[in-house]
C-alpha positions, 0 to 999 in steps of 0.5 A: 581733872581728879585730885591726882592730876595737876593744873596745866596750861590747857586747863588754865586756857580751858577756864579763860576761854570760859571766863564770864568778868574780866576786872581791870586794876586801874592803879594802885597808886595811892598817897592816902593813908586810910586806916582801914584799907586792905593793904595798911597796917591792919592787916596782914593777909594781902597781897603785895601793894607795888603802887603802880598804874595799869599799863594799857598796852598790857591791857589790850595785848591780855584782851587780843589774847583772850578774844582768841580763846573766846573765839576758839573752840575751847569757848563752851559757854551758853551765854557768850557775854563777857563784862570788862570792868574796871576797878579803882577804889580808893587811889582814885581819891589821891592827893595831888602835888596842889594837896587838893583830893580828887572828889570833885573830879569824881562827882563831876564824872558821876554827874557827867555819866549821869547826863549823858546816858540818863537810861544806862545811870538808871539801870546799871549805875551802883553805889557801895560804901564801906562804915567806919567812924567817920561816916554813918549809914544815914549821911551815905544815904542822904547824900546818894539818895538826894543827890541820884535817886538811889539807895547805896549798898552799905557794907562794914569793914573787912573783920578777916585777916587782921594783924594780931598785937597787942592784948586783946583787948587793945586789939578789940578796941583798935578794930572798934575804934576804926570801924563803923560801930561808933556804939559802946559794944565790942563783944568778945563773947567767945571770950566770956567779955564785953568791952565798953568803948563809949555810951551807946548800947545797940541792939545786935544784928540778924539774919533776913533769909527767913520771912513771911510776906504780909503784904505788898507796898505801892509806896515807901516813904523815907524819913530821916530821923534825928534824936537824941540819945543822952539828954545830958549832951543834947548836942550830940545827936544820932541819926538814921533813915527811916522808911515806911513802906505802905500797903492796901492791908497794912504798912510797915515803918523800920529802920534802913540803918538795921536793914544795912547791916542785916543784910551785912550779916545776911551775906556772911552768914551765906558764905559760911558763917555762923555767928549772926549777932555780933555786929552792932547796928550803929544808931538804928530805930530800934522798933519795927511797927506793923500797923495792920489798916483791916484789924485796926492793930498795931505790932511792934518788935523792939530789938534790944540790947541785952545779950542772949534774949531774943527780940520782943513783940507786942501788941499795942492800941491802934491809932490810939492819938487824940490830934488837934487840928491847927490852922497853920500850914507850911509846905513839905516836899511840894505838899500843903500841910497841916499842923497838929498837935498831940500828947501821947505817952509823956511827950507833947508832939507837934506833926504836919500832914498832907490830905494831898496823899490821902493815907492815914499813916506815918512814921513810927506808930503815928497815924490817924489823921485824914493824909500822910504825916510828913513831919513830926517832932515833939517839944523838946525836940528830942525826935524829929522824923523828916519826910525826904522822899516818897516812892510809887514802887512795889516792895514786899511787906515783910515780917522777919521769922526770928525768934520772939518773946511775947510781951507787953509794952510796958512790962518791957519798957519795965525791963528796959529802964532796969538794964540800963538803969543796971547795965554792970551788974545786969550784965555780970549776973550773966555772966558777961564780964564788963570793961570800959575804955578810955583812948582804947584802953579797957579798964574795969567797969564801976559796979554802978556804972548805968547807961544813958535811956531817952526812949521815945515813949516815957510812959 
């Protein structure tokens, strides 16, 4: 068909006879009211919403119609197979008249699938999650992986066709305040600002297209991760998945949290964008550590939050942690372990490690011991890294190509403690104009304003 010609009723024929999906909207009937759904108020590029449920003899009378063209000799595709499927989305979540949600109808039907065809849940069941302000990356992630064996496919909120009101900046903070950033970084950088909507500075996001293969893992062990950010307000604790992926050279430990919404940025970047750092990693570790077992080096590359610089890399001692060997013991995930104990930068760390699982390794740097770390947490529990699973399965060992600025460990937690020691005038000499917010209203940030800084290392 040339640019002159227009679409007929042969062509239209000519692409379903062809068509590889066909994708059921089951219903559009919904009596949630979800901020961040498609068809609300937030935004104003979609198609009409008539709340209405399939009707099945529509269905099967669009199947026999197709099944004729899929018969016919309009039909010219190699591969034959065409995937019916079905999509319901949230209206599967309604309320009914009792004022009781449908989840546990839905778990019940997921543990049912589960049941009935073990093989089939395995090998073709997914699970997708949208962030927003009322869940994180690492309960999704407990709850699928605990509960199915799987790590679900964590995506943000849609970012196109939202409805323009308001100033910008109101704006800005509305799309904050329902999305998944749940940190204090709106950046409104194509419009020389940055708007502060809470305390948590993150780091910024990249893309994971380029990498170099280091090695290959026979085992990932996940952790969670919880600690506190502000020692101020002990209560209010972050939390993330950690995994640490262990190979015959080497291994690597990073955060599950920053692999989501890279990979988010990854696909965007893909479909035609070109802005790779504006989304947040919401309370993401912000160190990936490389411990290399044949060179006894350890390489950390620290993400950090200050705009315009690239991410740091440096070397740093290898196993460099005098344990002592306690008589206790407790029982983690089925092992036997051992209780030890450390000082290690200014903080006292008390860790439990299993000589079942012969691999002198853990989370973050920690390592050096006869068997695997399963637990570890320092006094004033502050960080506690938690063994929830561990997995025989291969995966590469990789080291993103991003752009690095070589440094020392403490020339940059120098510079860090500086940045948010500084965070306004920091960022003002910059360039950067500084807002903060209180209820989603941006006001002017004082020249003295810091942000809270609990890093793991205080020396």
């Amino acid at each position: 068909m040339n640019a002159k010609e227009f679409i007929t009723a042969e062509h239209i024929k000519l692409v379903l006879a062809n068509t590889p999906q066909i994708t059921f909207e089951v219903t559009e009937k919904c009596n949630l009211t979800c901020e961040y759904c498609g068809y609300g108020e937030l935004y104003c590029d979609h198609d009409l919403c008539e709340n209405m449920d399939l009707e099945v003899e529509s269905a099967i009378k669009l199947l026999d119609y197709l099944v004729a063209l899929w018969n016919s000799p309009l039909s010219q595709s190699v591969n034959n197979k065409v995937y019916i499927s079905f999509y319901e989305g949230e209206p599967s979540y309604r309320i009914n008249k009792s004022g009781k949600n449908s989840f546990d109808d839905i778990i019940k039907n997921v543990n049912r699938l589960k049941d009935l065809f073990p093989d089939y849940f395995a090998d073709n069941v997914s699970f997708n999650a949208v962030l927003h302000n009322r869940n994180s990356v690492s309960k999704t992630y407990n709850f699928i992986h605990s509960n199915y064996g799987k790590a679900p496919n964590i995506t943000s909120l849609n970012d196109m066709g939202i409805r323009e009101s308001g100033t910008l900046c109101e704006h800005a903070a509305k799309l904050s305040n329902l999305s998944y950033i749940q940190c204090i970084v709106i950046c409104l950088f194509y419009f020389g600002c940055m708007s502060i909507f809470g305390q948590k500075m993150e780091f910024s996001c990249r893309s994971i297209t380029d990498y170099d293969v280091l090695d290959t893992s026979s085992m990932r062990v996940a952790y969670s991760l919880e600690y506190i950010y502000d020692i101020d307000h002990p209560a209010d604790k972050s939390s993330d998945v950690v995994y640490l992926d262990i190979g015959k050279k080497m291994s690597k430990c990073y955060s599950y949290a920053a692999y989501c919404v890279d990979s988010i940025v990854t696909t965007e970047i893909l479909q035609g964008s070109t802005d790779d750092t504006y989304k947040p990693a919401t309370e993401a570790l912000e160190i990936e550590v490389y411990k290399n077992y044949l060179l006894r080096q350890t390489k950390v590359v620290h993400r950090t939050p200050i705009p315009n610089t690239d991410d740091f890399l440096y070397t740093d001692d290898y196993c460099n942690f005098n344990w002592e060997i306690h008589p206790d013991k407790k029982t983690i995930l089925g092992y036997s372990c051992q209780k030890v104990t450390t000082t290690f930068r200014g903080r006292t760390w008390e860790a439990w490690f299993t000589a079942e699982i012969p691999v002198s390794d853990g989370p973050w740097k920690f390592c050096g011991l006869s068997g695997l770390i399963l637990e570890v947490s320092d006094s004033q529990k502050h960080y506690l890294f938690t063994c929830t699973g561990i997995e025989t399965k291969q995966h590469p060992i990789v080291m993103y190509k991003w752009n690095y600025e070589k440094t020392t460990r403490e020339k940059l937690n120098a510079l860090l403690v500086s940045f948010y020691a500084n965070f306004v005038s920091q960022l003002e000499n910059m360039g950067v104009m500084v807002l903060s917010g209180k209820s989603g209203k941006p006001v002017a940030a004082p020249k003295d304003f810091s942000l809270p800084y609990n890093p793991i290392e205080l020396e």
